[in-house]
C-alpha positions as CSV (number, residue, x, y, z in Angstrom):
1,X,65.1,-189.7,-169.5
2,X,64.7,-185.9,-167.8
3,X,67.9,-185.0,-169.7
4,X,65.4,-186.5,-173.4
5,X,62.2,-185.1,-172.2
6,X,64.1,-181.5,-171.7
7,X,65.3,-181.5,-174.6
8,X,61.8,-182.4,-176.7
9,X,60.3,-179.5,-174.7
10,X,63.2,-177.2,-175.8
11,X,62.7,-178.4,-179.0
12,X,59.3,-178.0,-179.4
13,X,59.4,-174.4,-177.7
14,X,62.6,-173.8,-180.5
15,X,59.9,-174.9,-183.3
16,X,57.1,-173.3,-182.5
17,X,58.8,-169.6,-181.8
18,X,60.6,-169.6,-185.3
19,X,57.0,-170.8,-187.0
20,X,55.4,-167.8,-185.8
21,X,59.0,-165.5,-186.1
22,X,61.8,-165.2,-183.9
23,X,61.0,-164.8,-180.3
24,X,63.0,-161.9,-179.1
25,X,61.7,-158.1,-180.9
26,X,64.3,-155.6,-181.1
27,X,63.8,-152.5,-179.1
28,X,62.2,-149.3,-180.8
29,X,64.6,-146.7,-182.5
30,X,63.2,-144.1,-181.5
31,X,60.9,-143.3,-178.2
32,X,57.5,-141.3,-178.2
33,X,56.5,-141.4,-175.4
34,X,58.3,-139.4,-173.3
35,X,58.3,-136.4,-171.6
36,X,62.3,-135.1,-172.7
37,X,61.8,-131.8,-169.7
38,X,60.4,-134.3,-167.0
39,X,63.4,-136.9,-168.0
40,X,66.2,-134.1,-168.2
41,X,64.9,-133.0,-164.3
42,X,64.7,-137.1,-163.6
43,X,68.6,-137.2,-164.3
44,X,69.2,-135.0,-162.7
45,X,67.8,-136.4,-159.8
46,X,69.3,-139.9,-160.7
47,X,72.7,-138.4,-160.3
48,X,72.8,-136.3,-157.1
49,X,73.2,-137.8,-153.7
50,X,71.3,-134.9,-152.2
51,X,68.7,-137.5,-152.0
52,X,70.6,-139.8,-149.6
53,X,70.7,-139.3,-146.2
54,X,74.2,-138.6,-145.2
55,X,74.8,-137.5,-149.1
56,X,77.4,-140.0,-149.6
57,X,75.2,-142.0,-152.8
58,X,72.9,-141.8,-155.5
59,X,70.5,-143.7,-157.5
60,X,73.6,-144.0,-160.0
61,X,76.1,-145.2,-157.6
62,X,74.2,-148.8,-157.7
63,X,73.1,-148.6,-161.3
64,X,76.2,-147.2,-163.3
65,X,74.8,-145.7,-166.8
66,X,78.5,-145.7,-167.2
67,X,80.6,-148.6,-167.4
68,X,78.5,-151.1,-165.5
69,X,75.9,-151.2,-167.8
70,X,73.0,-150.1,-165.8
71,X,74.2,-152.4,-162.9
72,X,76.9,-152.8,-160.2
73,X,80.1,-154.0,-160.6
74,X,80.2,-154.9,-156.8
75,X,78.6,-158.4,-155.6
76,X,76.3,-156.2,-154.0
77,X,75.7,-152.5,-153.4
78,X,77.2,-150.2,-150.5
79,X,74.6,-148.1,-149.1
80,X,75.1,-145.0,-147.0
81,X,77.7,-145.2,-144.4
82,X,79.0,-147.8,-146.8
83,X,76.5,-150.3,-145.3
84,X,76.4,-153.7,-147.8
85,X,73.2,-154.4,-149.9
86,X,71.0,-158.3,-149.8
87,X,71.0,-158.6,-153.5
88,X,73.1,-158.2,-156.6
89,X,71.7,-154.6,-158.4
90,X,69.8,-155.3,-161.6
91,X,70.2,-152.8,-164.3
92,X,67.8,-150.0,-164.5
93,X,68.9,-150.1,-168.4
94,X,65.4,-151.1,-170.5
95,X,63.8,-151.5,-167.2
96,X,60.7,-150.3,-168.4
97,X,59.8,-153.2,-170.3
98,X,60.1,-156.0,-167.4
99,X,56.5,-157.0,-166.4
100,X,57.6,-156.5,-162.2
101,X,60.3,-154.8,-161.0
102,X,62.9,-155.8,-158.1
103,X,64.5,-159.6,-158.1
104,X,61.5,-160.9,-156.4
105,X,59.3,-159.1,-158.7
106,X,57.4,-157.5,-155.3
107,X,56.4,-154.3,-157.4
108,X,54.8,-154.0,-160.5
109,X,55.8,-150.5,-161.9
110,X,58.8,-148.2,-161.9
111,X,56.9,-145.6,-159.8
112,X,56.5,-148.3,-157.1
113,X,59.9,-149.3,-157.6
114,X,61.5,-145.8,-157.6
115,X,60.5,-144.9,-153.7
116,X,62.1,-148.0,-152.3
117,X,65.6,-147.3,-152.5
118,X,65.2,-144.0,-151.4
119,X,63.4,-145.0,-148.0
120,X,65.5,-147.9,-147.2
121,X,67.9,-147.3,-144.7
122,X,70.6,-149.3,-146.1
123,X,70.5,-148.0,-149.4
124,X,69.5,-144.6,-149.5
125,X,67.9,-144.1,-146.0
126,X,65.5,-140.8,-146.5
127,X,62.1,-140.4,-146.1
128,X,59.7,-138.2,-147.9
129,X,58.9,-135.7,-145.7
130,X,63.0,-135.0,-145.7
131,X,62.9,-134.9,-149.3
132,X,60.7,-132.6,-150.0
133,X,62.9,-130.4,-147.1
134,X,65.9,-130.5,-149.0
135,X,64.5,-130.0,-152.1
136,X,62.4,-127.0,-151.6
137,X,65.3,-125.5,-149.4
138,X,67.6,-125.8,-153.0
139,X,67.1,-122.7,-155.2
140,X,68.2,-124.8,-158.4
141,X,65.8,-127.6,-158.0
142,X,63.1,-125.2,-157.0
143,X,63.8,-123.2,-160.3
144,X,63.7,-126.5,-162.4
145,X,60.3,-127.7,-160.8
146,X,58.7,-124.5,-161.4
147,X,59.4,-124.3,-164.7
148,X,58.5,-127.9,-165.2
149,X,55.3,-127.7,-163.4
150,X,54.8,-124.2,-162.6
151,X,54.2,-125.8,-159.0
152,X,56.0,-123.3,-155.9
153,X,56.5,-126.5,-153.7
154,X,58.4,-129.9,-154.6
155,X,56.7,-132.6,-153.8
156,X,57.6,-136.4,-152.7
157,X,55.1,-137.7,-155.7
158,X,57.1,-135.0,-158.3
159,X,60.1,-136.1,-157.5
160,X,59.5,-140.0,-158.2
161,X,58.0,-138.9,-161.9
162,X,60.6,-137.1,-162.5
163,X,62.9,-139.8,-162.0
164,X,60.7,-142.9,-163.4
165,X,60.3,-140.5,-166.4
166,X,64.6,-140.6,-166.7
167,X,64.1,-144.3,-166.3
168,X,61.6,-145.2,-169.1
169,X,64.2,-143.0,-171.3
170,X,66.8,-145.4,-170.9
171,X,66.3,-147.7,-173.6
172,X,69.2,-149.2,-175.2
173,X,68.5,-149.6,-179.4
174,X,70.2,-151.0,-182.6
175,X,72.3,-154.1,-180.6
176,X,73.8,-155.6,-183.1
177,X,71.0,-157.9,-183.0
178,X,68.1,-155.8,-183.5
179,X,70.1,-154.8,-186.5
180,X,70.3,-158.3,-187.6
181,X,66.3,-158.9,-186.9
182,X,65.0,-156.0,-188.9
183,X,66.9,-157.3,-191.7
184,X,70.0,-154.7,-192.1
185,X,72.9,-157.2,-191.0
186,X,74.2,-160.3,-191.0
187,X,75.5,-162.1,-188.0
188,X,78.9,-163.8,-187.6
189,X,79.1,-167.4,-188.1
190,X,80.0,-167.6,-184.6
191,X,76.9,-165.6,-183.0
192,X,74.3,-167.0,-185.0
193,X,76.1,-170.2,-184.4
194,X,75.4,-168.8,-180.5
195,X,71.7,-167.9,-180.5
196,X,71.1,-171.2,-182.5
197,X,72.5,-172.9,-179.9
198,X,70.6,-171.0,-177.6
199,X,67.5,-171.4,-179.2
200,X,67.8,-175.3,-179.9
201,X,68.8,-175.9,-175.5
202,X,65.9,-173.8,-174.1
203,X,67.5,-171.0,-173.2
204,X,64.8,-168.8,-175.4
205,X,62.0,-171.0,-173.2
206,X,62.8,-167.2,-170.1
207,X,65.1,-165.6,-172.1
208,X,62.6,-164.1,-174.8
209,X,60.5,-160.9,-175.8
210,X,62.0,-157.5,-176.4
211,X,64.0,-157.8,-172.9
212,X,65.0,-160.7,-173.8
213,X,63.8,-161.9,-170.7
214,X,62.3,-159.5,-167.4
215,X,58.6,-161.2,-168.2
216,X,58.6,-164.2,-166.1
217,X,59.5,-165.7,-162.8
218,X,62.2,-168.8,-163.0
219,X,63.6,-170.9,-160.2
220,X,67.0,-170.9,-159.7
221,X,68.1,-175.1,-160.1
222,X,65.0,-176.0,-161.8
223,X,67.3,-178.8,-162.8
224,X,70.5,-179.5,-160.7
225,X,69.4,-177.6,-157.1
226,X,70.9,-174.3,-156.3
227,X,72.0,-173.5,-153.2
228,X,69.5,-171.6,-151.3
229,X,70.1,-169.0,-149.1
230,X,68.2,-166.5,-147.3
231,X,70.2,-163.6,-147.3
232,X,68.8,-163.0,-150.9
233,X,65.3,-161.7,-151.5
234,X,63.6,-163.7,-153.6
235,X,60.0,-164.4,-154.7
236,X,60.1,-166.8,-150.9
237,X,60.9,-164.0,-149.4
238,X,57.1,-162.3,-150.4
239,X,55.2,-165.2,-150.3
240,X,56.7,-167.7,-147.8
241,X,55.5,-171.0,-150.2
242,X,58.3,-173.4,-150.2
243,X,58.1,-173.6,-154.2
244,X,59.2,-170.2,-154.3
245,X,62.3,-170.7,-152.6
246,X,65.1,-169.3,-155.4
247,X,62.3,-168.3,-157.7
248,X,63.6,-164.6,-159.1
249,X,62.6,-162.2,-162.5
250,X,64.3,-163.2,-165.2
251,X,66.9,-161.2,-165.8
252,X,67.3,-159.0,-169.0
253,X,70.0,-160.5,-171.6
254,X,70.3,-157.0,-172.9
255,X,73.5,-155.6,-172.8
256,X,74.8,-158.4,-170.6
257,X,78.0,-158.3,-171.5
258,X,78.2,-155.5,-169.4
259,X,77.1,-156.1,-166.4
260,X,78.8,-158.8,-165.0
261,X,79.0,-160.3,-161.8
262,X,76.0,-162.5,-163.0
263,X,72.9,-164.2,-160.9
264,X,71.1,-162.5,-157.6
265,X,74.4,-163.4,-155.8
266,X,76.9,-162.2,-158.3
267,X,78.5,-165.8,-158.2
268,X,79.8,-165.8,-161.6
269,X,82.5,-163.2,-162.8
270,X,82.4,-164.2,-166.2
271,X,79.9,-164.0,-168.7
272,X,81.4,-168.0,-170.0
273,X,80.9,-169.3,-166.2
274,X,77.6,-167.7,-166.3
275,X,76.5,-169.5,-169.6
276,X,78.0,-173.1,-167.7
277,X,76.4,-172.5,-164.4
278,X,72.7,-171.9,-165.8
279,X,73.2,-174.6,-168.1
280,X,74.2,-177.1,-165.1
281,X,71.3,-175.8,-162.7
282,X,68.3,-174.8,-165.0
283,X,69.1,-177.3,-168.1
284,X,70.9,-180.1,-167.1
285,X,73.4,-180.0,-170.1
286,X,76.8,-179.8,-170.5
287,X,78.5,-177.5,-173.0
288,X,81.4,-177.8,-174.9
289,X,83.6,-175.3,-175.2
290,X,82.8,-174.0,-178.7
291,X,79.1,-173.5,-177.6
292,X,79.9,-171.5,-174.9
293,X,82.5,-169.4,-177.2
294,X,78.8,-169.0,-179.8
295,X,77.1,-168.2,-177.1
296,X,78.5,-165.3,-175.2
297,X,79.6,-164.1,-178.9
298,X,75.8,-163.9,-179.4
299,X,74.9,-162.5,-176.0
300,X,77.7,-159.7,-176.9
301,X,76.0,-159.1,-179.7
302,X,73.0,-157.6,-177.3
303,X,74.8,-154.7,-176.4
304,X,73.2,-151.9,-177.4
305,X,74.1,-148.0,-177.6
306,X,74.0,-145.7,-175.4
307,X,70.4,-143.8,-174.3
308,X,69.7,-140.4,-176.2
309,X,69.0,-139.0,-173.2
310,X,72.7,-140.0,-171.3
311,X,74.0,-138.3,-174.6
312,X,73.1,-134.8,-173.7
């Protein structure tokens, strides 16, 4: 009976959406809205471990631009002196567009969001007051804030623009399907085989938008239970109500493919096992191997290419 009343809701959220168009939007082409100078001084920034305290990592060492997709490939992050991170690192790739930021969604913006790795001690472990002393003791940044903001001293609240400004730059266009959406391709049999199936079980229900998710909270084992365990921040973790035990962001589907391991706890390695463990916990259903095959052939196709700005 839960299995059949599932699978009228997912039905009915499947009907609805393509009524009124498809439910995901592909990502803008092109971006106006940002500030190229700021950005270019913002990677900058994103790259150099100046702004760790024993200079050992980066904002880029747990979010490779790379080959990680915006992500980690580690189950979690190492900090300075190597010391291990609570929570799988999300990619930073089209994080603009997620409506909170962090796993338990405890920040709204990027801004918010850009000062907390920096001034926890397990990840980047520096305050502001050190920043700035670093900063305004380095002739190059010095010379690249002044001619940014014709400002003689760095500050704290400069730096964090700068970077959030590199961040909102990172948009990831013209996946194969955004192509297919604004009309220009066709799909393979077996990915729109994939995102029908995806469409038809319910997956669309969190996994919708332009980010294809990031715009909702979701428990983890809405269905089956999840294992819950402390040791990863989620929404619990802010608000201490027992509903929100293993309640996280949706995670972005963009560029997935790249990003594995998968979930807050990097459990799965695969993209497949991901697929066949959301599907146990949060739907209840069973694939067969063919759908699983569509599906991560039409979550592939949500790679997208590379920023402008990681071009230059």
């Amino acid at each position: 009976m839960l299995k059949v009343t599932i699978g009228l809701f997912c039905f009915f959220i499947f009907i609805t959406s393509s009524s009124a168009g498809e439910p995901i939007t592909p990502l803008p082409q092109t971006l106006t809205d940002i500030d190229w100078k700021k950005a270019k001084v913002g990677k900058t920034l994103f790259f150099d471990p100046m702004l760790s305290s024993d200079r050992s990592v980066s904002c880029a060492s747990c979010h490779d631009l790379t080959d990680a997709g915006g992500a980690d490939n580690r189950i979690v992050s190492l900090g300075v002196a190597e010391m291990q991170g609570n929570i799988q690192s999300p990619t930073v790739l089209n994080s603009r567009y997620n409506f909170k930021q962090f796993w338990n969604g405890r920040v709204d913006t990027l801004l918010e969001q850009a000062s907390g790795p920096i001034h926890n001690p397990v990840e980047m472990g520096l305050d502001a007051p050190k920043v700035e002393k670093r900063l305004n003791s380095n002739q190059y940044y010095k010379r690249l804030f002044y001619d940014l903001s014709h400002q003689e001293r760095i500050t704290f609240e400069m730096v964090l623009d700068a970077i959030v400004e590199f961040e909102k730059a990172l948009v990831t266009p013209n996946s194969r399907f955004d192509q297919y959406l604004r009309g220009e391709i066709a799909l393979s049999d077996l990915e729109k085989n994939g995102y029908q199936h995806f469409k038809r079980l319910g997956c669309i229900t969190c996994h919708n938008g332009i980010n294809i998710g990031g715009n909702s909270f979701q428990k983890m084992g809405l269905i089956n239970p999840y294992t819950h365990d402390e040791t990863y921040p989620d929404l619990y973790a802010t608000t201490k109500k027992s509903r929100h035990k293993n309640v996280f962001k949706v995670p972005t589907l963009r560029n997935i493919a790249l990003t594995a391991p998968y979930f807050h706890d990097g459990s799965a390695e695969t993209l497949k096992k991901a697929i066949k463990t959301m599907s146990h916990h949060n739907l209840g259903y069973v694939h067969s191997d063919a759908e699983i095959d569509s599906i991560s052939a039409f979550l592939q196709a949500l790679t997208g290419e590379t920023p402008t700005i990681m071009k230059e």
